[in-house]
C-alpha positions as a Markdown table, in Angstrom:
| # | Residue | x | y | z |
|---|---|---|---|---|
| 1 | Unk | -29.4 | 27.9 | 37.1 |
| 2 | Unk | -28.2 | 24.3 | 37.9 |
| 3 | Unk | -28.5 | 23.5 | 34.4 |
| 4 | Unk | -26.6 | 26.4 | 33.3 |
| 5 | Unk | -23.7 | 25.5 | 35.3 |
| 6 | Unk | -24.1 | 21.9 | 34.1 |
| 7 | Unk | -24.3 | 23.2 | 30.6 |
| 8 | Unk | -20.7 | 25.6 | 31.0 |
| 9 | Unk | -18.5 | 22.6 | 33.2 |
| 10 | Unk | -19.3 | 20.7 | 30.3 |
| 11 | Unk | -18.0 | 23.2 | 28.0 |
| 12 | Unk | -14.7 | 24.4 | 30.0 |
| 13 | Unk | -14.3 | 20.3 | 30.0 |
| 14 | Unk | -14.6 | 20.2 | 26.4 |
| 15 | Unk | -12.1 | 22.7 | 25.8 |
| 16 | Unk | -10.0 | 21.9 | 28.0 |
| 17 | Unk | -9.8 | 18.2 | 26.7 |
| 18 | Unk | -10.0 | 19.2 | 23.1 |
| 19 | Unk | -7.7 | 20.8 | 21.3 |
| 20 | Unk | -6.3 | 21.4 | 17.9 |
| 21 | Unk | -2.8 | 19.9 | 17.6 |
| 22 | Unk | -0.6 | 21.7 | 14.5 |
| 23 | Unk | 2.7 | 20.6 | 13.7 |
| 24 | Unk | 5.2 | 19.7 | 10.9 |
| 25 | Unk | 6.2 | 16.1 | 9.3 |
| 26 | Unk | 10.0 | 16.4 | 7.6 |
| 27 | Unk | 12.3 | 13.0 | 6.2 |
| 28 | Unk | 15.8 | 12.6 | 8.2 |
| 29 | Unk | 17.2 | 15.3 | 6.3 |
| 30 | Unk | 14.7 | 17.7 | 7.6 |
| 31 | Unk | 13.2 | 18.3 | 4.6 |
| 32 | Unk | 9.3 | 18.5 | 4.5 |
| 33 | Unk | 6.6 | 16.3 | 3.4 |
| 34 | Unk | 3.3 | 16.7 | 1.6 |
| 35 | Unk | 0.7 | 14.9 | 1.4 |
| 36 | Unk | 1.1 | 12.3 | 4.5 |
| 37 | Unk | -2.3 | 10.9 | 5.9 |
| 38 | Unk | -2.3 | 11.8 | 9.5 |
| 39 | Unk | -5.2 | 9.9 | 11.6 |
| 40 | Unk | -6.1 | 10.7 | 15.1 |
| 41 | Unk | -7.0 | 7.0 | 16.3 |
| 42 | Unk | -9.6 | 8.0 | 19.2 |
| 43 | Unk | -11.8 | 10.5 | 17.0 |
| 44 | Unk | -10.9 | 8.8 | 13.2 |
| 45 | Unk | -10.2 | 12.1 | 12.2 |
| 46 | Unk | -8.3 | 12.0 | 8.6 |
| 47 | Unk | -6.0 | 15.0 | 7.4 |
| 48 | Unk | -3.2 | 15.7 | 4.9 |
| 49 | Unk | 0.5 | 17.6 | 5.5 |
| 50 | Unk | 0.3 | 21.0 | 3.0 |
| 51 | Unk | 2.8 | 21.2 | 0.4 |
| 52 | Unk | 5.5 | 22.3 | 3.4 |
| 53 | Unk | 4.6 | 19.4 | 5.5 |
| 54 | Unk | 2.1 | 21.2 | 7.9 |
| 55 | Unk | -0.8 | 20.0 | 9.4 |
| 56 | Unk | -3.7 | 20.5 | 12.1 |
| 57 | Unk | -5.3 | 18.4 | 13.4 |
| 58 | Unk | -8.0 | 18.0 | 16.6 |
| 59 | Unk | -6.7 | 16.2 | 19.9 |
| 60 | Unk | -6.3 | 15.8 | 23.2 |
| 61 | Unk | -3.3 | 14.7 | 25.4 |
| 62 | Unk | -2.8 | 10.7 | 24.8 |
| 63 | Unk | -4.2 | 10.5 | 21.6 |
| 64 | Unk | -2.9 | 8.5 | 19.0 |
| 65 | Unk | -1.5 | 9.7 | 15.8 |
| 66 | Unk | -0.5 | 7.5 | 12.8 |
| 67 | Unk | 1.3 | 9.0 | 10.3 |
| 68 | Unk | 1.4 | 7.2 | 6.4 |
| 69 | Unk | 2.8 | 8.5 | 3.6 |
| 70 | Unk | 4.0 | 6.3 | 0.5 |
| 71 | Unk | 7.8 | 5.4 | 0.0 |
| 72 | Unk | 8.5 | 6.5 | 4.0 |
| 73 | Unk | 8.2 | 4.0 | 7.2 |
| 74 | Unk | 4.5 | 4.3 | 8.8 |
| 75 | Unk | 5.1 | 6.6 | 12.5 |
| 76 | Unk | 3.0 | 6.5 | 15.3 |
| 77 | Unk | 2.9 | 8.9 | 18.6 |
| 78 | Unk | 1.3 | 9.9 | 21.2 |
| 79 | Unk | -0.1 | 13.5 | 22.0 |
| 80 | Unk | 2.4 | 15.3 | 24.8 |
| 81 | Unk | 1.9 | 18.8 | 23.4 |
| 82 | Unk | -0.1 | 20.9 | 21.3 |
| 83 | Unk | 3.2 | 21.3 | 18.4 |
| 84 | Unk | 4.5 | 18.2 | 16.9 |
| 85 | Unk | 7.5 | 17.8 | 14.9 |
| 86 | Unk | 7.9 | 14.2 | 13.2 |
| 87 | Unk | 10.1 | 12.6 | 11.2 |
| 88 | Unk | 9.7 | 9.6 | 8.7 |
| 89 | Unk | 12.3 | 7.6 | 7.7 |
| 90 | Unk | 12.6 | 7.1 | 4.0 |
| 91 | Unk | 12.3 | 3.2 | 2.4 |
| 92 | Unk | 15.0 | 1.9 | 0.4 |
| 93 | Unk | 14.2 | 2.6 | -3.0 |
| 94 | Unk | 13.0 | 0.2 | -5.7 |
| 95 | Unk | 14.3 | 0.3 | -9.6 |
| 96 | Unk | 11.4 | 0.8 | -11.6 |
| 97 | Unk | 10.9 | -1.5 | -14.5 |
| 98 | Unk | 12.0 | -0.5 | -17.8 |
| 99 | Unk | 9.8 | -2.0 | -20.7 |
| 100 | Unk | 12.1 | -3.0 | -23.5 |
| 101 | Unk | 10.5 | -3.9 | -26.8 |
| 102 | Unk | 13.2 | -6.5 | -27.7 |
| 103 | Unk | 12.3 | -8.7 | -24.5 |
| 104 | Unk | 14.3 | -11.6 | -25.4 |
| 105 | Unk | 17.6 | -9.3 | -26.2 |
| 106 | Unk | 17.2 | -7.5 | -22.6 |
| 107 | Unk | 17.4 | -11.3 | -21.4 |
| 108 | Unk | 20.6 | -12.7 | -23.3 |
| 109 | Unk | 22.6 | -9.2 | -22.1 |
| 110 | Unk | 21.4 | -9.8 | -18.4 |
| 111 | Unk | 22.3 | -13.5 | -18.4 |
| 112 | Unk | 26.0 | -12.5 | -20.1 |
| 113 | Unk | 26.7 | -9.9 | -17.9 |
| 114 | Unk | 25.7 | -12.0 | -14.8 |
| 115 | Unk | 28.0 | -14.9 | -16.3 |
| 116 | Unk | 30.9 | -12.0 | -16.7 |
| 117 | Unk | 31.0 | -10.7 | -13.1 |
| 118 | Unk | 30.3 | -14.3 | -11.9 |
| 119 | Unk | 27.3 | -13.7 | -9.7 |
| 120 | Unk | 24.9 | -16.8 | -9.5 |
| 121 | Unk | 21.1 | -16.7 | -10.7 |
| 122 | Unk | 18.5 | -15.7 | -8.6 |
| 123 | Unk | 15.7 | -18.2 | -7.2 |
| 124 | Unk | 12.9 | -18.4 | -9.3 |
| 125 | Unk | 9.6 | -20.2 | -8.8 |
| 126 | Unk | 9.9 | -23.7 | -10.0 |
| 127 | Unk | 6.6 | -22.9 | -12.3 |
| 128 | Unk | 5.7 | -23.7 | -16.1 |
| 129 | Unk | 6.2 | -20.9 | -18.6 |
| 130 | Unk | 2.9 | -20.1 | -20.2 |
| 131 | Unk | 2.7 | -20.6 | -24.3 |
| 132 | Unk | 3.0 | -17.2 | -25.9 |
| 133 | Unk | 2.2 | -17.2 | -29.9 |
| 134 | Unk | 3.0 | -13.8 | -30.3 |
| 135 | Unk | 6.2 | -14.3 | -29.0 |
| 136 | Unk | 6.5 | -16.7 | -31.5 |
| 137 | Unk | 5.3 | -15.1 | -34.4 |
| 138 | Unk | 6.7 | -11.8 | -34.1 |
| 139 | Unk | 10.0 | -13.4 | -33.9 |
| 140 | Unk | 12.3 | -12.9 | -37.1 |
| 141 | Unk | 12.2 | -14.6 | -38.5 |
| 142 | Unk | 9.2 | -16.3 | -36.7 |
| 143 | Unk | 9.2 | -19.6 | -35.0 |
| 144 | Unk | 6.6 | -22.1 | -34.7 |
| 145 | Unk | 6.6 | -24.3 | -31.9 |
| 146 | Unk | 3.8 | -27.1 | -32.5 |
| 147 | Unk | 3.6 | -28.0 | -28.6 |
| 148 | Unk | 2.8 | -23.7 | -28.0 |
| 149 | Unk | 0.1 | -24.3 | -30.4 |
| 150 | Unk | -1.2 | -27.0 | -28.9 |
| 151 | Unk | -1.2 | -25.3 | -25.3 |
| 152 | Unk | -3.0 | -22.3 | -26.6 |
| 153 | Unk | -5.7 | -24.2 | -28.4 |
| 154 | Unk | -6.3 | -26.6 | -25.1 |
| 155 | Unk | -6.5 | -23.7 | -23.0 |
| 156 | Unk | -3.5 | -25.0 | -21.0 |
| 157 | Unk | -1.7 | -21.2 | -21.4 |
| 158 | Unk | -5.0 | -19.9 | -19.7 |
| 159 | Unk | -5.2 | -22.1 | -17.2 |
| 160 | Unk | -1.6 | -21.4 | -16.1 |
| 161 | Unk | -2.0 | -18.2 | -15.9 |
| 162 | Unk | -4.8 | -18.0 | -14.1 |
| 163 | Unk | -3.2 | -20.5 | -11.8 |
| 164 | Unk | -0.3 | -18.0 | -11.6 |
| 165 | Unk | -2.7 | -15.0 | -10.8 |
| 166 | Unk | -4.0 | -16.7 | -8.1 |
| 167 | Unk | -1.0 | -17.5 | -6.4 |
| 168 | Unk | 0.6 | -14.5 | -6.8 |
| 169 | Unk | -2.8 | -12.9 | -5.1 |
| 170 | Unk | -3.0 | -15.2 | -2.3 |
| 171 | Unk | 1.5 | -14.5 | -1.5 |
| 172 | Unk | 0.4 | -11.0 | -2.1 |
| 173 | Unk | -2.8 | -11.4 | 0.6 |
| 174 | Unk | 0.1 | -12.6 | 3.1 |
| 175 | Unk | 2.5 | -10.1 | 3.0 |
| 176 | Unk | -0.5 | -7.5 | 3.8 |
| 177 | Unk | -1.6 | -9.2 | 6.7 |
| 178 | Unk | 2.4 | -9.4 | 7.7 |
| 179 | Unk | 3.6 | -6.0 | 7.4 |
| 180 | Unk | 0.0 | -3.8 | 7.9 |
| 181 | Unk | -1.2 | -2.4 | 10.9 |
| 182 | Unk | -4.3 | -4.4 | 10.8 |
| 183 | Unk | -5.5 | -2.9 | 14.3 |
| 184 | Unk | -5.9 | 0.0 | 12.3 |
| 185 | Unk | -8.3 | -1.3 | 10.4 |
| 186 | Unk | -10.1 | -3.4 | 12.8 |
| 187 | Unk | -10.5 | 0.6 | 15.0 |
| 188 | Unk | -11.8 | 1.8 | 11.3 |
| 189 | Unk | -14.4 | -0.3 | 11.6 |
| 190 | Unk | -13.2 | -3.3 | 9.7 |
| 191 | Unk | -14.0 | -6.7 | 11.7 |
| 192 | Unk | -11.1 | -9.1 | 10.8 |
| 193 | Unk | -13.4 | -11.3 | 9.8 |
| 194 | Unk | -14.0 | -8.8 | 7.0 |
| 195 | Unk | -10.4 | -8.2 | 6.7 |
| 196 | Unk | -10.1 | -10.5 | 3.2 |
| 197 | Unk | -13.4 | -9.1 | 2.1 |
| 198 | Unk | -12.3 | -5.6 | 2.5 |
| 199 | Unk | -9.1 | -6.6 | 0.5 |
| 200 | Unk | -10.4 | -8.1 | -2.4 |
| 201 | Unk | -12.7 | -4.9 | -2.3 |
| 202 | Unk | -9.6 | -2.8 | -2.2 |
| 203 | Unk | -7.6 | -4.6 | -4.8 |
| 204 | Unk | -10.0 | -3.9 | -7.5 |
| 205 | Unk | -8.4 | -0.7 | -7.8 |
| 206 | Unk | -4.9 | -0.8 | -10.1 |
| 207 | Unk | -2.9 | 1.0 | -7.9 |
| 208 | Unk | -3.7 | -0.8 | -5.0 |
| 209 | Unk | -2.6 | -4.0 | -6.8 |
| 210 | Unk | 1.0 | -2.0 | -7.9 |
| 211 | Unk | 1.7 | -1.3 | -4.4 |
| 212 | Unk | 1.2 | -4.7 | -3.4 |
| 213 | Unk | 3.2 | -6.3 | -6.4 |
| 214 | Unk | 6.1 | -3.8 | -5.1 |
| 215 | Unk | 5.5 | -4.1 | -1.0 |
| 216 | Unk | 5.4 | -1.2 | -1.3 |
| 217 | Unk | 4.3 | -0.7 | 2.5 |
| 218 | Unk | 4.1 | 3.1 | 2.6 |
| 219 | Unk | 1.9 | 2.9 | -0.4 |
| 220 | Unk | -0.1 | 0.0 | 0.5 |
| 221 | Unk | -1.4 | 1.8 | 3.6 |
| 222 | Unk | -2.6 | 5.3 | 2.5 |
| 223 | Unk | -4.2 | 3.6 | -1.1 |
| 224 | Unk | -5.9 | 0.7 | 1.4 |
| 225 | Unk | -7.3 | 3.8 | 3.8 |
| 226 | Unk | -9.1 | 5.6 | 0.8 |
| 227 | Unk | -10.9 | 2.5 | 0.5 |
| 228 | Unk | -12.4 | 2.1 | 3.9 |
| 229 | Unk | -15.3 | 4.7 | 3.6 |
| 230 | Unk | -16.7 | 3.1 | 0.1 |
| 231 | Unk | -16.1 | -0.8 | 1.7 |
| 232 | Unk | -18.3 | 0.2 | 5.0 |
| 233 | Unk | -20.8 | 2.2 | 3.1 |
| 234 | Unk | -21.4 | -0.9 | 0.8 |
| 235 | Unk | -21.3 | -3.6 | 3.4 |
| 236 | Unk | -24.0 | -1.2 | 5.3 |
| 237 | Unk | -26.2 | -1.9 | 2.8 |
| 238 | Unk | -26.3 | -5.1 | 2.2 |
Protein backbone atom coordinates (compact mmCIF):
# COMPACT_ATOMS: atom_id res chain seq x y z
CA UNK A 1 0.00 0.00 0.00
CA UNK A 2 2.96 2.37 0.88
CA UNK A 3 4.33 1.80 -2.36
CA UNK A 4 1.23 2.53 -4.08
CA UNK A 5 0.95 5.80 -2.58
CA UNK A 6 4.64 6.45 -3.33
CA UNK A 7 4.02 5.31 -6.87
CA UNK A 8 0.68 8.01 -7.40
CA UNK A 9 2.54 11.29 -5.40
CA UNK A 10 5.02 10.72 -7.78
CA UNK A 11 2.69 10.77 -10.62
CA UNK A 12 0.25 13.81 -9.44
CA UNK A 13 3.95 15.47 -9.06
CA UNK A 14 4.76 14.68 -12.49
CA UNK A 15 1.77 16.14 -13.80
CA UNK A 16 1.51 18.70 -11.95
CA UNK A 17 5.12 19.91 -12.90
CA UNK A 18 4.81 18.82 -16.44
CA UNK A 19 2.94 20.18 -18.86
CA UNK A 20 2.54 20.87 -22.54
CA UNK A 21 2.98 24.56 -23.25
CA UNK A 22 1.14 25.56 -26.89
CA UNK A 23 1.37 28.89 -28.20
CA UNK A 24 1.96 31.07 -31.37
CA UNK A 25 5.24 32.89 -32.72
CA UNK A 26 4.13 36.18 -35.09
CA UNK A 27 6.89 39.18 -36.62
CA UNK A 28 5.98 42.85 -35.24
CA UNK A 29 3.26 42.99 -37.68
CA UNK A 30 1.54 40.18 -36.13
CA UNK A 31 1.90 38.07 -38.84
CA UNK A 32 2.90 34.33 -38.25
CA UNK A 33 5.92 32.40 -38.52
CA UNK A 34 6.82 28.87 -39.74
CA UNK A 35 9.27 26.96 -39.28
CA UNK A 36 11.11 28.61 -35.96
CA UNK A 37 13.14 26.11 -33.84
CA UNK A 38 11.77 26.33 -30.44
CA UNK A 39 14.07 24.53 -27.63
CA UNK A 40 13.01 23.98 -24.14
CA UNK A 41 16.59 24.46 -22.33
CA UNK A 42 15.90 22.12 -19.14
CA UNK A 43 14.52 18.97 -21.18
CA UNK A 44 16.48 19.75 -24.86
CA UNK A 45 13.33 19.30 -26.28
CA UNK A 46 13.51 20.56 -30.18
CA UNK A 47 10.12 21.56 -32.10
CA UNK A 48 9.08 23.62 -35.16
CA UNK A 49 6.10 26.48 -35.51
CA UNK A 50 3.38 24.89 -38.22
CA UNK A 51 2.90 26.81 -41.26
CA UNK A 52 0.60 29.49 -39.03
CA UNK A 53 3.18 29.81 -36.42
CA UNK A 54 1.90 27.29 -33.88
CA UNK A 55 3.62 25.17 -31.68
CA UNK A 56 3.55 22.70 -28.58
CA UNK A 57 5.77 22.02 -26.71
CA UNK A 58 6.49 20.08 -23.08
CA UNK A 59 7.16 22.43 -19.89
CA UNK A 60 6.97 23.37 -16.67
CA UNK A 61 6.75 26.90 -15.01
CA UNK A 62 10.48 28.54 -15.24
CA UNK A 63 11.60 26.76 -18.15
CA UNK A 64 13.51 28.29 -20.66
CA UNK A 65 12.49 28.72 -24.25
CA UNK A 66 14.75 29.85 -27.08
CA UNK A 67 13.25 30.73 -30.06
CA UNK A 68 15.50 30.85 -33.67
CA UNK A 69 14.37 31.31 -36.78
CA UNK A 70 16.61 32.63 -39.85
CA UNK A 71 16.40 36.45 -40.97
CA UNK A 72 14.51 37.33 -37.28
CA UNK A 73 16.44 38.36 -33.83
CA UNK A 74 16.98 34.98 -31.65
CA UNK A 75 14.05 35.42 -28.39
CA UNK A 76 14.25 33.84 -25.24
CA UNK A 77 11.49 33.48 -22.27
CA UNK A 78 10.66 32.11 -19.53
CA UNK A 79 7.51 29.74 -18.87
CA UNK A 80 4.66 31.92 -16.79
CA UNK A 81 1.72 30.20 -18.45
CA UNK A 82 0.61 27.31 -20.33
CA UNK A 83 -0.26 29.80 -23.82
CA UNK A 84 2.58 31.85 -25.17
CA UNK A 85 2.39 34.47 -27.66
CA UNK A 86 5.96 35.70 -29.01
CA UNK A 87 7.12 37.96 -31.21
CA UNK A 88 10.49 38.13 -33.27
CA UNK A 89 11.72 41.04 -34.56
CA UNK A 90 12.73 41.01 -38.16
CA UNK A 91 16.74 41.64 -39.28
CA UNK A 92 17.47 44.36 -41.56
CA UNK A 93 17.60 42.84 -44.76
CA UNK A 94 20.71 42.13 -46.95
CA UNK A 95 20.85 42.66 -50.97
CA UNK A 96 21.48 39.50 -52.45
CA UNK A 97 24.32 39.34 -54.90
CA UNK A 98 23.53 39.58 -58.45
CA UNK A 99 26.06 37.50 -60.72
CA UNK A 100 26.79 39.61 -63.86
CA UNK A 101 28.67 37.90 -66.61
CA UNK A 102 30.44 41.09 -67.79
CA UNK A 103 32.34 41.41 -64.18
CA UNK A 104 34.62 44.11 -65.20
CA UNK A 105 31.62 46.29 -66.79
CA UNK A 106 29.41 45.92 -63.40
CA UNK A 107 32.76 47.43 -61.91
CA UNK A 108 33.48 50.65 -64.19
CA UNK A 109 29.34 51.59 -63.74
CA UNK A 110 29.68 51.17 -59.90
CA UNK A 111 32.93 53.26 -59.68
CA UNK A 112 31.19 56.15 -62.16
CA UNK A 113 28.17 56.24 -60.39
CA UNK A 114 29.91 56.48 -57.01
CA UNK A 115 32.21 59.32 -58.55
CA UNK A 116 28.73 61.05 -59.84
CA UNK A 117 26.86 61.22 -56.40
CA UNK A 118 30.27 61.90 -54.71
CA UNK A 119 30.23 59.26 -52.06
CA UNK A 120 33.84 57.99 -51.15
CA UNK A 121 35.08 54.26 -51.53
CA UNK A 122 34.55 51.85 -49.15
CA UNK A 123 37.44 50.18 -46.96
CA UNK A 124 38.80 47.30 -48.47
CA UNK A 125 41.44 44.83 -47.13
CA UNK A 126 44.81 46.01 -48.02
CA UNK A 127 45.41 42.38 -49.70
CA UNK A 128 47.03 41.26 -53.19
CA UNK A 129 44.61 40.46 -55.98
CA UNK A 130 45.10 36.85 -57.01
CA UNK A 131 46.26 36.20 -60.93
CA UNK A 132 43.19 35.18 -62.86
CA UNK A 133 44.13 33.84 -66.63
CA UNK A 134 40.73 33.47 -67.56
CA UNK A 135 40.03 36.83 -66.81
CA UNK A 136 42.66 37.51 -69.07
CA UNK A 137 41.96 35.43 -71.80
CA UNK A 138 38.38 35.71 -72.12
CA UNK A 139 38.90 39.32 -72.43
CA UNK A 140 38.29 40.82 -76.04
CA UNK A 141 40.16 41.06 -77.21
CA UNK A 142 42.35 39.08 -74.68
CA UNK A 143 45.18 40.37 -72.71
CA UNK A 144 48.19 38.81 -71.64
CA UNK A 145 49.82 39.84 -68.61
CA UNK A 146 53.36 38.08 -68.39
CA UNK A 147 53.71 38.72 -64.51
CA UNK A 148 49.80 36.73 -64.19
CA UNK A 149 51.52 34.01 -66.00
CA UNK A 150 54.20 33.88 -63.96
CA UNK A 151 52.02 33.85 -60.67
CA UNK A 152 49.96 31.01 -61.90
CA UNK A 153 52.81 28.87 -62.90
CA UNK A 154 54.68 29.57 -59.28
CA UNK A 155 51.66 28.78 -57.59
CA UNK A 156 51.70 32.27 -56.06
CA UNK A 157 47.69 32.69 -57.13
CA UNK A 158 47.12 29.42 -55.05
CA UNK A 159 48.89 30.38 -52.30
CA UNK A 160 46.94 33.64 -51.96
CA UNK A 161 44.01 32.28 -52.10
CA UNK A 162 44.32 29.88 -49.76
CA UNK A 163 45.90 32.50 -47.56
CA UNK A 164 42.66 34.47 -48.24
CA UNK A 165 40.37 31.38 -47.27
CA UNK A 166 41.95 31.15 -44.21
CA UNK A 167 41.53 34.40 -43.05
CA UNK A 168 38.30 34.90 -44.11
CA UNK A 169 37.53 31.52 -41.92
CA UNK A 170 39.31 32.48 -38.88
CA UNK A 171 37.22 36.58 -39.05
CA UNK A 172 34.31 34.37 -39.84
CA UNK A 173 35.18 31.89 -36.54
CA UNK A 174 35.06 35.35 -34.58
CA UNK A 175 32.05 36.74 -35.39
CA UNK A 176 30.33 33.22 -34.31
CA UNK A 177 31.78 33.21 -31.04
CA UNK A 178 30.69 37.18 -30.79
CA UNK A 179 27.17 37.24 -31.66
CA UNK A 180 26.00 33.19 -30.73
CA UNK A 181 24.60 32.11 -27.81
CA UNK A 182 27.46 29.78 -27.00
CA UNK A 183 25.77 28.75 -23.56
CA UNK A 184 23.45 27.10 -25.76
CA UNK A 185 25.69 24.95 -27.05
CA UNK A 186 27.86 24.35 -24.06
CA UNK A 187 23.86 23.00 -22.25
CA UNK A 188 23.68 20.84 -25.74
CA UNK A 189 26.40 19.13 -24.74
CA UNK A 190 29.18 20.91 -26.50
CA UNK A 191 32.23 21.55 -24.10
CA UNK A 192 33.79 24.87 -25.27
CA UNK A 193 36.75 23.30 -25.50
CA UNK A 194 35.01 21.47 -28.43
CA UNK A 195 33.39 24.64 -29.46
CA UNK A 196 36.09 25.13 -32.70
CA UNK A 197 35.93 21.45 -33.29
CA UNK A 198 32.24 21.39 -33.43
CA UNK A 199 32.52 24.38 -35.96
CA UNK A 200 34.85 23.24 -38.33
CA UNK A 201 32.43 20.14 -38.15
CA UNK A 202 29.48 22.38 -38.91
CA UNK A 203 31.10 24.41 -41.63
CA UNK A 204 31.52 21.50 -43.87
CA UNK A 205 28.12 22.02 -44.78
CA UNK A 206 27.51 24.95 -47.70
CA UNK A 207 24.89 26.58 -46.10
CA UNK A 208 26.37 26.88 -42.93
CA UNK A 209 29.32 28.61 -44.59
CA UNK A 210 26.62 31.20 -46.56
CA UNK A 211 25.22 32.19 -43.39
CA UNK A 212 28.39 32.89 -41.88
CA UNK A 213 29.77 34.82 -45.10
CA UNK A 214 26.33 36.99 -44.66
CA UNK A 215 26.20 37.13 -40.45
CA UNK A 216 23.48 36.06 -41.09
CA UNK A 217 22.73 35.39 -37.18
CA UNK A 218 19.24 34.06 -37.47
CA UNK A 219 20.51 31.59 -39.91
CA UNK A 220 23.73 30.83 -38.36
CA UNK A 221 21.91 29.52 -35.26
CA UNK A 222 19.15 27.09 -36.52
CA UNK A 223 21.73 25.57 -39.50
CA UNK A 224 24.55 25.29 -36.42
CA UNK A 225 21.66 23.29 -34.21
CA UNK A 226 21.00 20.64 -36.95
CA UNK A 227 24.51 19.84 -36.59
CA UNK A 228 24.75 19.13 -32.88
CA UNK A 229 23.17 15.47 -32.98
CA UNK A 230 25.65 14.22 -35.92
CA UNK A 231 28.87 16.23 -34.09
CA UNK A 232 28.10 14.30 -30.55
CA UNK A 233 27.22 11.11 -32.15
CA UNK A 234 30.65 11.18 -33.87
CA UNK A 235 32.84 12.52 -31.06
CA UNK A 236 30.98 9.48 -29.01
CA UNK A 237 32.72 7.25 -30.89
CA UNK A 238 35.86 8.05 -31.15
Amino acid sequence: MKRFLLFYCLCISFFVCSQTISGVVVSEEDHPISKVLIVNMSSNQKVYTDNFGNFSIAGKMGDELRFAKEKYKGERIKINNDLLKVILQQLPQEIEEVKIINKRLAESQEEKLRKDIGLPKGPEKPREKPADLADDFLRIPPKVNIQNIYDAISGKSRRLKRLYKYEDLQEGLVWIKTNVDLEYFAEAGISPDKLNDFLMFALQDEQVLRYMKAKNLGGITVSLDNHIGAYLERISKK
